[in-house]
C-alpha positions as CSV (number, residue, x, y, z in Angstrom):
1,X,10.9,25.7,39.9
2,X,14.4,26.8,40.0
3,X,15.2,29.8,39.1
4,X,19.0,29.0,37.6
5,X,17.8,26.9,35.4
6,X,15.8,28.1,32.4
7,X,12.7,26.7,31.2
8,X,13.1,26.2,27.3
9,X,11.0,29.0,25.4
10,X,7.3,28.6,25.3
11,X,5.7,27.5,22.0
12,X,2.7,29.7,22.3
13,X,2.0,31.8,25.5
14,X,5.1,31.9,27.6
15,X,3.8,32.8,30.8
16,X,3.4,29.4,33.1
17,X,-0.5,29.3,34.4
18,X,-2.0,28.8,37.7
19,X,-4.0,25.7,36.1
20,X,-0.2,24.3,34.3
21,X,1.3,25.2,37.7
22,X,-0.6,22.8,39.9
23,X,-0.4,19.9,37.1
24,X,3.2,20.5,37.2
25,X,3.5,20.1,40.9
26,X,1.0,17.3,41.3
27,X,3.3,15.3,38.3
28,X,5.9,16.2,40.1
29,X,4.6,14.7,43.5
30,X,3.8,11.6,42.0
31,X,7.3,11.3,40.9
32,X,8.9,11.9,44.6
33,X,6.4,9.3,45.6
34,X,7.3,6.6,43.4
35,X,11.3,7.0,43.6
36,X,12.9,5.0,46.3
37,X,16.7,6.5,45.9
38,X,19.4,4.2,46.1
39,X,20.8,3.0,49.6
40,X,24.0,3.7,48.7
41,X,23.4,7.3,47.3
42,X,24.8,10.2,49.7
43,X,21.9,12.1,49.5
44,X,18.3,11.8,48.9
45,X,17.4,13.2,45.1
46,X,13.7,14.2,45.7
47,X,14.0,17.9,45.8
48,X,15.8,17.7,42.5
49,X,13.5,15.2,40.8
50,X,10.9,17.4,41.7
51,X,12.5,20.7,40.2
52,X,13.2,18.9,37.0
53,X,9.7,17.3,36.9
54,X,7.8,20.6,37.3
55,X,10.0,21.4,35.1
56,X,9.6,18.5,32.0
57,X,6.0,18.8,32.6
58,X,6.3,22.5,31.9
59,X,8.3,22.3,28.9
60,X,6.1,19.2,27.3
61,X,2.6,21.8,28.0
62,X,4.9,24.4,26.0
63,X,5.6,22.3,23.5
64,X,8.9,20.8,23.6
65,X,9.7,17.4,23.2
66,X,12.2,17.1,26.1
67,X,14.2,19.0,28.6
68,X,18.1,19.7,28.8
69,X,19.6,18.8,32.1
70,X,22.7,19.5,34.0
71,X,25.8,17.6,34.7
72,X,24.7,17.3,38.3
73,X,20.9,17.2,37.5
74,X,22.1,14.1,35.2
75,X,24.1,12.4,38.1
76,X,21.8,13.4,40.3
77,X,18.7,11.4,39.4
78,X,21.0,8.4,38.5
79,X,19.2,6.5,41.6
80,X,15.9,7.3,40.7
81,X,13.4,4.7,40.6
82,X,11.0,7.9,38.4
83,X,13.6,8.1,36.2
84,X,15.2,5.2,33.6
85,X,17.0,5.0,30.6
86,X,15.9,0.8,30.2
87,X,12.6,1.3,27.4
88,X,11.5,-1.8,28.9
89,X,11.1,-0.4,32.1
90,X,7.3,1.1,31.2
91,X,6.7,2.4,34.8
92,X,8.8,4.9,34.9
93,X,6.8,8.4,34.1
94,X,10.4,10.1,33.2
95,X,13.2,8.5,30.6
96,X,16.7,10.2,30.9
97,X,18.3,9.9,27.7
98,X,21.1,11.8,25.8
99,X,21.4,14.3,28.2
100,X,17.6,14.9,27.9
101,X,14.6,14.6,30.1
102,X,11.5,13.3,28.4
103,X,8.0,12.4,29.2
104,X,8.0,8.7,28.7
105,X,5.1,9.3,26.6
106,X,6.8,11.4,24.3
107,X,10.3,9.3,24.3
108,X,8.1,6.5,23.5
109,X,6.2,9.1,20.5
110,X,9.6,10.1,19.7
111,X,11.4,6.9,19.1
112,X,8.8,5.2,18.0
113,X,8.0,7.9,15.3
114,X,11.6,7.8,14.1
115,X,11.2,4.1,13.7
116,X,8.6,4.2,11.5
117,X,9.5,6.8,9.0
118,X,12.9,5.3,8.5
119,X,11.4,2.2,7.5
120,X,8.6,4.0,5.4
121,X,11.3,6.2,3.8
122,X,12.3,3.3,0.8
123,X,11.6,2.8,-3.0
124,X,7.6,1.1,-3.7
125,X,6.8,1.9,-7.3
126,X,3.7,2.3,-8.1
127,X,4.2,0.7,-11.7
128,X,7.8,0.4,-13.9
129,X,9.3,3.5,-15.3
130,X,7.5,3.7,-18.5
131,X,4.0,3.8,-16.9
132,X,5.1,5.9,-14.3
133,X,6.7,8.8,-16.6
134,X,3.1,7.9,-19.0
135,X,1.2,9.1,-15.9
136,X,3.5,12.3,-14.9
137,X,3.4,13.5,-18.9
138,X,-0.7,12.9,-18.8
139,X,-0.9,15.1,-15.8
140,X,1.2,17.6,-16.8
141,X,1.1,18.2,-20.3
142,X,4.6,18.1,-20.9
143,X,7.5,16.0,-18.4
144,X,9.8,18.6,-17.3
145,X,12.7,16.8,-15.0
146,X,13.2,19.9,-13.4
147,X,9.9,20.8,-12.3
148,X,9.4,20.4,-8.4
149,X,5.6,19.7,-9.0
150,X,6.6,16.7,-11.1
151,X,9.2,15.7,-8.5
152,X,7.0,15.4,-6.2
153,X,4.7,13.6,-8.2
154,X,7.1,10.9,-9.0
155,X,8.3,10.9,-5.7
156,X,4.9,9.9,-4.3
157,X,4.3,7.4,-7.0
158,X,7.9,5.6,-6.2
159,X,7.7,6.2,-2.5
160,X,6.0,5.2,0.6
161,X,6.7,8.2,2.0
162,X,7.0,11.4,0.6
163,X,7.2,14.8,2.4
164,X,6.2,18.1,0.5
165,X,6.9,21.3,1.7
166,X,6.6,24.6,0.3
167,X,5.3,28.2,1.5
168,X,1.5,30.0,0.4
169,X,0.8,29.9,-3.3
170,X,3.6,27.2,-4.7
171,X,1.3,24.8,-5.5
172,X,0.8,22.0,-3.3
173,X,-2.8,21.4,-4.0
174,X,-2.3,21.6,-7.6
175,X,0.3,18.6,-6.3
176,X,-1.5,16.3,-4.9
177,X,-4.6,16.9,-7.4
178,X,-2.1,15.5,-9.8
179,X,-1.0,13.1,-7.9
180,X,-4.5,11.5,-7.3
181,X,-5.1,11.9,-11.1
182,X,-1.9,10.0,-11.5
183,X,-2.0,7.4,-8.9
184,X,-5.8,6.4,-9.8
185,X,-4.8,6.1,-13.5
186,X,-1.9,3.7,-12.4
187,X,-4.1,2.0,-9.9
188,X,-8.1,2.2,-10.4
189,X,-8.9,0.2,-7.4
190,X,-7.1,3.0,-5.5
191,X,-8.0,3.1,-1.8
192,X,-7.0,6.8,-0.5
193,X,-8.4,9.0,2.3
194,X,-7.2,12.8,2.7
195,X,-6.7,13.9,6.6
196,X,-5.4,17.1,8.3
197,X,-5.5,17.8,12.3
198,X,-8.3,19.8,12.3
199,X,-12.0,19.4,10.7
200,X,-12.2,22.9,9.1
201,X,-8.3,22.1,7.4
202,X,-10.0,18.6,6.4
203,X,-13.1,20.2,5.0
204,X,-10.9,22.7,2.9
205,X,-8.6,20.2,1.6
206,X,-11.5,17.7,0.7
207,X,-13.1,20.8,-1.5
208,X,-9.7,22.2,-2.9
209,X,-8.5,18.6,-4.2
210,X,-12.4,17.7,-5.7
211,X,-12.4,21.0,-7.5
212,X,-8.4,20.7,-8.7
213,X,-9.5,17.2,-10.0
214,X,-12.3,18.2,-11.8
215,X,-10.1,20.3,-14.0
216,X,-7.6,17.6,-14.2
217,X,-10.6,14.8,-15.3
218,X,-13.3,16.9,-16.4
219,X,-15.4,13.7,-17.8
220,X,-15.1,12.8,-13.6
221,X,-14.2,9.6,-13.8
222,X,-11.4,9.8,-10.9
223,X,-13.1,12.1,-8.7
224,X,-16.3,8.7,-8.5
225,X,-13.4,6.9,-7.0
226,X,-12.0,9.3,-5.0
227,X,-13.3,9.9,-0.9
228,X,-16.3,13.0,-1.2
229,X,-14.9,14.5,2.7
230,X,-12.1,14.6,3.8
231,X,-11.2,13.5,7.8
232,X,-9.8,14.7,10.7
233,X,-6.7,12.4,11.6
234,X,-8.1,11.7,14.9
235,X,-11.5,10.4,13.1
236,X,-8.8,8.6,10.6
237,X,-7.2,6.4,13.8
238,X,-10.7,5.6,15.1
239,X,-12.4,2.4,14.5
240,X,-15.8,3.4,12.7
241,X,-18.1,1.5,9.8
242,X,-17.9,4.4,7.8
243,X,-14.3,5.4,7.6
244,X,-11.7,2.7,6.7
245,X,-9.1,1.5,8.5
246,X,-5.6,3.0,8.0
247,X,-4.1,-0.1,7.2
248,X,-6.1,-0.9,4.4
249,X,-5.5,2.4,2.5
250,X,-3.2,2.5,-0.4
251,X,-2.7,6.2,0.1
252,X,-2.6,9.0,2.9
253,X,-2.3,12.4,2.2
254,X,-2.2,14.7,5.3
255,X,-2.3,18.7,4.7
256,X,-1.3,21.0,7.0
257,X,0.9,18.8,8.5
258,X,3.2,21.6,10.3
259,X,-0.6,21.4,13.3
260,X,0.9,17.5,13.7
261,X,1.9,16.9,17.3
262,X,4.5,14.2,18.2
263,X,2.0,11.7,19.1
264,X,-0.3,12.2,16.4
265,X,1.9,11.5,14.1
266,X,3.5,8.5,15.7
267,X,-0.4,7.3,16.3
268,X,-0.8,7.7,12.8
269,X,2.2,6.3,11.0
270,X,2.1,3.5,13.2
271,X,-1.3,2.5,12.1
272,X,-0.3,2.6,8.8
273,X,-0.5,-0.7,6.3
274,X,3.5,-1.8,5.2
275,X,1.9,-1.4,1.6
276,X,0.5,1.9,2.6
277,X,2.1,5.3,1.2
278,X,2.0,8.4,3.3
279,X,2.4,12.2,1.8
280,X,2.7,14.9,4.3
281,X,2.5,18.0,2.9
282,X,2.5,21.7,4.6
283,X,4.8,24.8,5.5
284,X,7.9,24.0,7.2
285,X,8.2,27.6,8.5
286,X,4.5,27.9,9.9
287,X,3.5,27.5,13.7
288,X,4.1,24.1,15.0
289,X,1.4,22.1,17.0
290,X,-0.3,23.0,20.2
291,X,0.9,20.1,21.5
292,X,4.6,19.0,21.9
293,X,6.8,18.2,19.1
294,X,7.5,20.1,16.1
295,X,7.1,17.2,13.7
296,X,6.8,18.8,10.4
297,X,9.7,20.6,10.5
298,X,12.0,18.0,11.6
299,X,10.9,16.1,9.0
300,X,12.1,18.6,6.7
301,X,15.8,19.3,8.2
302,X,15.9,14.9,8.2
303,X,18.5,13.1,5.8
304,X,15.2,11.6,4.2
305,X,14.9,10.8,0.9
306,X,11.6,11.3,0.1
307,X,11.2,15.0,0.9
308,X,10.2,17.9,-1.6
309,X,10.7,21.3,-1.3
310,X,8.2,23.2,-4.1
311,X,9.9,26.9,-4.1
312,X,8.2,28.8,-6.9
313,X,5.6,31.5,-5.7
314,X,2.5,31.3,-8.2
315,X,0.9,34.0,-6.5
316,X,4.3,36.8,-6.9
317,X,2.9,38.7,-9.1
318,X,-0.3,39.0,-7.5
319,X,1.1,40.4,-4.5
320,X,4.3,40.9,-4.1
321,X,4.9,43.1,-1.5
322,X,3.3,40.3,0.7
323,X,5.2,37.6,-1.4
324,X,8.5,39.3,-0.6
325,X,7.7,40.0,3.0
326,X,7.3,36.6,3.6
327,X,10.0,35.4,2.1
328,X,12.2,37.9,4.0
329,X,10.8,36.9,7.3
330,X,11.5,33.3,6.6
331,X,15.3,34.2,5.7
332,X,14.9,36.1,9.6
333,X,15.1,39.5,8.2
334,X,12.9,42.1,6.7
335,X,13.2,45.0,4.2
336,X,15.6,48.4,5.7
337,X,13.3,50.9,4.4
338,X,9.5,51.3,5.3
339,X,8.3,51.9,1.2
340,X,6.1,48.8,1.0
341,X,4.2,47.9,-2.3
342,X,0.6,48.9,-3.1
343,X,-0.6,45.2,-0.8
344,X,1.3,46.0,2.5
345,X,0.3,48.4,5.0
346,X,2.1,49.4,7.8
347,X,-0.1,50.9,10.3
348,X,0.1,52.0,13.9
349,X,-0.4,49.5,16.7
350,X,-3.3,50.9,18.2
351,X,-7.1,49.9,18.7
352,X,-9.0,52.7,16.8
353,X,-6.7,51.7,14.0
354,X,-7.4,48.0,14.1
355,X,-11.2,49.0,14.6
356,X,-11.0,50.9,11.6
357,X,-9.5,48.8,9.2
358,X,-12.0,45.9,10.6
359,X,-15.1,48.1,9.7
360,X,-13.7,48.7,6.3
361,X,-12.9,45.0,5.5
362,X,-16.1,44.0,6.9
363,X,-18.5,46.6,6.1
364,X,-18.8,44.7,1.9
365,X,-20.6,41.8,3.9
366,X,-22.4,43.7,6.3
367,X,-24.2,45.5,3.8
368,X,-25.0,42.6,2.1
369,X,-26.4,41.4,5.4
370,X,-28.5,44.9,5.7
371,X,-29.9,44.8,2.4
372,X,-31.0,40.6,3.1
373,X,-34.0,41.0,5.5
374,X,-34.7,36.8,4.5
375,X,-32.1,35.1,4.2
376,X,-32.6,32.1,1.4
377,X,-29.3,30.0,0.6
378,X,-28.0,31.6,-2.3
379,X,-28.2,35.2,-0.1
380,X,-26.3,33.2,2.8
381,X,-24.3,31.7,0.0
382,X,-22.9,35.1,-1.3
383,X,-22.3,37.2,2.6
384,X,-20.4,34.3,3.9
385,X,-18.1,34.3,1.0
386,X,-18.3,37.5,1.5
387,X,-17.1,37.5,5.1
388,X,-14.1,34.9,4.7
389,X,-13.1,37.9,1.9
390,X,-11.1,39.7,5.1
391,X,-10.2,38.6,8.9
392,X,-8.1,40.5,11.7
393,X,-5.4,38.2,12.9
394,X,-4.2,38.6,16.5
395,X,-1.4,37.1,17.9
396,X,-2.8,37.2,21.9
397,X,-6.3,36.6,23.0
398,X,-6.0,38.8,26.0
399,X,-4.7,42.4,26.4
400,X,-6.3,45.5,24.2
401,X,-5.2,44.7,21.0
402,X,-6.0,40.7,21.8
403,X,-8.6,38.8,20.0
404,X,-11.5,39.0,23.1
405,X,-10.9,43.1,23.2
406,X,-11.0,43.5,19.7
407,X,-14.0,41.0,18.7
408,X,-16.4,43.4,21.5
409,X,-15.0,46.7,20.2
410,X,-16.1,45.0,16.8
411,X,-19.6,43.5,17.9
412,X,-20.5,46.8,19.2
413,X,-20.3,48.5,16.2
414,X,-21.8,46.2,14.3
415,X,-24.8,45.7,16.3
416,X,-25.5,48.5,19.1
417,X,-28.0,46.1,21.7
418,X,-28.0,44.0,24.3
419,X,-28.8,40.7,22.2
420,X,-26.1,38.1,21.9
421,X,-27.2,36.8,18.4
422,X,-28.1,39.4,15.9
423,X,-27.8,39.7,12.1
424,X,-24.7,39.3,10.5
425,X,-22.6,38.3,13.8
426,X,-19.7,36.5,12.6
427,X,-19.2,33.6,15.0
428,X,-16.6,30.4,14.9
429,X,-17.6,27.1,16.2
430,X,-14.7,26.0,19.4
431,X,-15.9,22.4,19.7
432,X,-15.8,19.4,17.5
433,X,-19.6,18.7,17.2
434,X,-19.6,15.4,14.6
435,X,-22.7,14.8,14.9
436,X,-23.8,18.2,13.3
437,X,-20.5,18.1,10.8
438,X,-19.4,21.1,12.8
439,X,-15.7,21.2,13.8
440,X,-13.5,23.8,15.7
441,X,-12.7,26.3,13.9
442,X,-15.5,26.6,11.4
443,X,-16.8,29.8,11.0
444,X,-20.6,31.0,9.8
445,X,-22.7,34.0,9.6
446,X,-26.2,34.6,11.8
447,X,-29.1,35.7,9.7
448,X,-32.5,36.0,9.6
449,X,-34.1,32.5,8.2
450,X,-36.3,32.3,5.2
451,X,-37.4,28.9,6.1
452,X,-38.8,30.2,9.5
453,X,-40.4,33.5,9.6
454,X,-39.2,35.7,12.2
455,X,-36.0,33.1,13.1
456,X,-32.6,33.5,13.1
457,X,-30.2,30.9,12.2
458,X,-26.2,30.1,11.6
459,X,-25.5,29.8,8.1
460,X,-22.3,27.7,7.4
461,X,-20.8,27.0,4.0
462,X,-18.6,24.2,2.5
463,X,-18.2,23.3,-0.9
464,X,-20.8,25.8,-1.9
465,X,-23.9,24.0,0.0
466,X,-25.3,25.7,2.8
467,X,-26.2,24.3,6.3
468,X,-28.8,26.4,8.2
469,X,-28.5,25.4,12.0
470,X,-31.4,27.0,14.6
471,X,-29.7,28.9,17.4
472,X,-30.7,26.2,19.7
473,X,-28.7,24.1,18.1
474,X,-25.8,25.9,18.6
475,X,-22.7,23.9,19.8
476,X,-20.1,26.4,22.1
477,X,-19.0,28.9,19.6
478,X,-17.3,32.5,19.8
479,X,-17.3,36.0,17.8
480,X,-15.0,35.2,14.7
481,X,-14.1,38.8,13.5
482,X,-10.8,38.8,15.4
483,X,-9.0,35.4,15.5
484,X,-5.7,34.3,16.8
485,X,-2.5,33.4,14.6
486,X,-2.5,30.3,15.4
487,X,-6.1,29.6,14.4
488,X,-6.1,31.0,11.3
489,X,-3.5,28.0,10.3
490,X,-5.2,26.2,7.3
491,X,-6.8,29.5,6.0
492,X,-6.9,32.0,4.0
493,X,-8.3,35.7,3.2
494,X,-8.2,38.2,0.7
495,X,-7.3,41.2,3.0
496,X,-5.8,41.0,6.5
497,X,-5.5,43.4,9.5
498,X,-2.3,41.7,11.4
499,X,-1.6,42.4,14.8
500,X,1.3,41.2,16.5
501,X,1.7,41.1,20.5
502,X,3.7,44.2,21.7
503,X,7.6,44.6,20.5
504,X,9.6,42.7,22.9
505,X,6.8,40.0,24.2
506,X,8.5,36.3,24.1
507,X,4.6,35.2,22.1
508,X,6.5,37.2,18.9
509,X,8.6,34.9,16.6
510,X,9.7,34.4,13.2
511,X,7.2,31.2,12.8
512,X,4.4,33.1,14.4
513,X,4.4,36.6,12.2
514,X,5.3,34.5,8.8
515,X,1.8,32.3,9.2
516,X,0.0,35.7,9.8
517,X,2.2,37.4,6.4
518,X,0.7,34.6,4.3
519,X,-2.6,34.2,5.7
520,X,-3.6,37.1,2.9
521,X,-3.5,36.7,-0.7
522,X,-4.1,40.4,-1.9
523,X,-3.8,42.9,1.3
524,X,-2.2,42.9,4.3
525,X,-2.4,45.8,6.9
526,X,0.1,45.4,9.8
527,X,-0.6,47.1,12.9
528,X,3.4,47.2,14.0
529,X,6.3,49.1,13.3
530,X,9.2,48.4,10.7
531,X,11.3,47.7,14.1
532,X,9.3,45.2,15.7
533,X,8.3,43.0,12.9
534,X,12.4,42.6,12.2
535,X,12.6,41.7,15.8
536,X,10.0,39.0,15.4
537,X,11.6,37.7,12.4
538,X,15.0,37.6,14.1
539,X,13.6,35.3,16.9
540,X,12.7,31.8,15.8
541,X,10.5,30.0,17.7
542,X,12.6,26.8,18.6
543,X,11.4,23.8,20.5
544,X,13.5,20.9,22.2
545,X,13.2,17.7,20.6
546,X,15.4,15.1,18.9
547,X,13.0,13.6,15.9
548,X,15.5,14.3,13.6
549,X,18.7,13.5,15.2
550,X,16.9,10.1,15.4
551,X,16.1,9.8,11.8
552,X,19.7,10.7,10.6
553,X,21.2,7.7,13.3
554,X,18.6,5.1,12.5
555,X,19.4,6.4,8.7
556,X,22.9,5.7,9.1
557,X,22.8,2.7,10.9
558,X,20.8,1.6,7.9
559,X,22.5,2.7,4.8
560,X,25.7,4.2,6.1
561,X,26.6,4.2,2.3
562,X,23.8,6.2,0.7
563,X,23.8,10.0,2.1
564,X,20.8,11.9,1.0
565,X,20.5,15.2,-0.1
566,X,19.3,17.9,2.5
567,X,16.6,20.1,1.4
568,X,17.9,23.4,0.4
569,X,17.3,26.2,3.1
């Protein structure tokens, strides 16, 4: 790589890998190989267009969407038979466009993305005005205009697509239970599936919605009609007997939709039915994807009309310390002075501390597991509950304070023995395993199994049901006392132990410390100083991409007389 020329930020872990490395420069190879420069070009390009391929491929394994290139880079590879700017010219591995070097894959993603959601982002009432306000006033007691719950709401029912953002504790599920109240009163042949990246977000939404429903239509008339799981959108895209086809839906709702990638999302709205409404809903300042693209929050900065912004923090007086932490990080600042509320902590950055605080957070569960010799499913019930109570959030996996150090140091004291299973290890579940109903990122308990004398067994719980699955059985899993950041997307715990990476380490950012603020609902303990969490929420964690410079062209081109309002910041 040349070293003049910067790399755009990493996403996640900054550092370029020996694996990443040797895909880069085997991408790169196949590029030299397939250009044939220009006769008439006064010197052969290769050695640049293999700089700036190492380089693109780099950048798109970080997470960004595309690379910025030189003058002379630009001029350079104008000969390049690896590089176009024609979309019809599909062979090309490398589109030049605007400046910016893509991945063909992700132009395609990109444009293609930006296509769709312009033409999903029009009027398609539900019902005329009368019903439709009917609906909102059923749901909510009382039409309040002004209320950005009932916004969104209408928005959804007079939209195809609708985009709801808003932080921890303002209310989306209590949303989009309405919504599905509304919508099925409106329409009782409603066709609807609920999707979010990942199997354990998909699980939790499925169980959140059905029991915000149920309070909603207590007689349960809407929740018969309604889907009883929710899917990953992967499982959504795929052709199977027992999950319909996106096209044929007349509503998508997709939570957590910050973890979408580019070409998720494009896979997705692309498959979608023209009659077919979308709602994305999630935390505009969370983590983006692993993958490239940071969808979500382009969608939010868009000139799109059907975007919601809920603002109002339910939870505030609950905790407000961590409430106003947030909120402060968010705004890229935090408070001067150190004299935090009852429900923040600042503690020191070390591992005895972090150890300690674990065994305290744990220790309720773990002597529910000591006093359970036989575990039935009302005792697994009760210490896995008991267990999602508190979690230690890491932002690295490696290094001392890293989630792999700090699970050991934690396994240890829990169980003193050479045995990898034992009662009461906490363990999370790194592989989609369908068959099972396991997905990555569940987490369960080990205990010892009242069904089989002597056995131990993985207790997992989802809607208050308890599957029991034999060690044997096991798909790959790890120790879940310590988990990363970026995992712990989709979840929450009452108390949280949060460790950032080291003052001054690129991993730190504004998006990164915020999604481990408002992982807790009552407690938060962070293991960093007043100085380094301001220097993480003064660093935003940017990535290169054009989604919504796309939109707001398309947009114009389209109704160049119509501006839309932008979301407040």
């Amino acid at each position: 790589m040349n070293p003049g020329v910067d790399v755009p930020a990493a996403a996640s872990e900054s550092t370029v890998t020996p694996d990443l490395a040797r895909l880069a420069q085997a991408f790169a190879a196949m590029c030299v190989r397939l250009d044939r420069p220009d006769p008439g070009a006064a010197r052969d390009a290769a050695p640049m267009l293999r700089d700036v391929a190492q380089r693109c491929w780099i950048a798109a394994a970080q997470g960004h969407v595309c690379l910025g290139l030189t003058a002379a880079e630009f001029e350079g590879l104008a000969g390049s038979l690896a590089v176009t700017t024609d979309p019809n010219v599909r062979a090309a591995p490398l589109v030049r466009d605007g400046g910016q070097l893509y991945l063909a894959r992700l132009w395609r993603a990109e444009t293609g993305l930006a296509a769709c959601l312009v033409a999903a982002d029009r009027p398609a009432p539900v019902a005329g005005p009368a019903e439709l306000q009917s609906a909102i006033e059923r749901v909510f007691g009382l039409a309040d205009p002004t209320d950005a719950q009932q916004l969104a709401v209408r928005t959804a029912l007079r939209r195809r697509l609708c985009v709801i953002t808003g932080g921890p504790g303002t209310g989306k599920t209590s949303t989009l239970a309405r919504l599905l109240v509304a919508f099925a009163q409106l329409r009782p042949a409603l066709r609807v599936a609920y999707a979010a990246p990942t199997g354990k977000a998909a699980a939790r939404l499925a169980q959140a919605l059905a029991e915000a429903v149920a309070h909603l239509d207590p007689g349960g008339e809407v929740a018969r009609r309604l889907p009883g799981a929710g899917l990953t959108v992967h499982r959504l895209l795929v052709r199977q007997p027992d999950v319909p086809a996106p096209e044929t839906l007349d509503l998508v709702i997709v939570d957590e939709a910050s973890m979408l990638d580019l070409e998720l999302a494009h896979d997705l709205v692309s498959r979608l039915g023209d009659h077919t409404r979308l709602v994305l809903a999630g935390v505009r300042d969370q983590l983006a994807s692993v993958e490239a693209g940071a969808v979500f929050a382009e969608l939010c900065a868009a000139l799109l009309d059907g975007r919601v912004r809920l603002l109002r923090n339910w939870r505030q007086r609950e905790a407000p310390g961590i409430a106003g932490l947030a909120a402060a990080i968010r705004q890229g600042e935090v408070p001067a002075d150190t004299s935090l509320t009852s429900d923040v902590v600042l503690r020191p950055a070390a591992p005895n501390e972090v150890l300690a605080r674990a065994m305290a957070g744990f220790e309720p569960a773990l002597a529910r597991v000591r006093a359970t010799p036989s575990a039935a499913d009302r005792d697994a019930v009760a210490i896995v509950l008991a267990c999602e109570r508190f979690r230690v959030l890491c932002a690295q996996r490696g290094g001392p304070l890293g989630t792999l150090a700090l699970n050991a140091a934690i396994a240890r004291r829990v169980h003193d023995g050479p045995a990898a299973w034992y009662p009461g290890r906490l363990v999370m579940v790194t592989r989609n395993e369908t068959a099972r109903q396991l997905f990555n990122g569940d987490v369960g308990v080990c205990l010892p199994w009242a069904q089989r004398e002597g056995a131990l067994a993985v207790a997992f719980v989802a809607a208050g049901a308890v599957r029991w699955v034999p060690l044997a059985q096991m798909p790959a899993c790890e120790d879940a006392w310590a988990m990363t950041i970026h995992k712990s997307q989709g979840s929450e715990f009452e108390g949280v132990a949060l460790v950032p990476a080291a003052p001054g380490h690129p991993l730190n950012s504004r998006e990164l410390i915020y999604t481990g603020v408002t992982r807790a609902r009552s407690q938060l303990q962070v293991h960093a100083s007043m100085a380094a969490l301001a220097q993480a929420a003064a660093r935003p964690a940017a990535r290169h991409g054009r989604l919504a410079q796309r939109i707001d062209a398309l947009r114009a081109a389209d109704r160049p007389d119509r501006p839309p309002d932008r979301l407040p910041d």
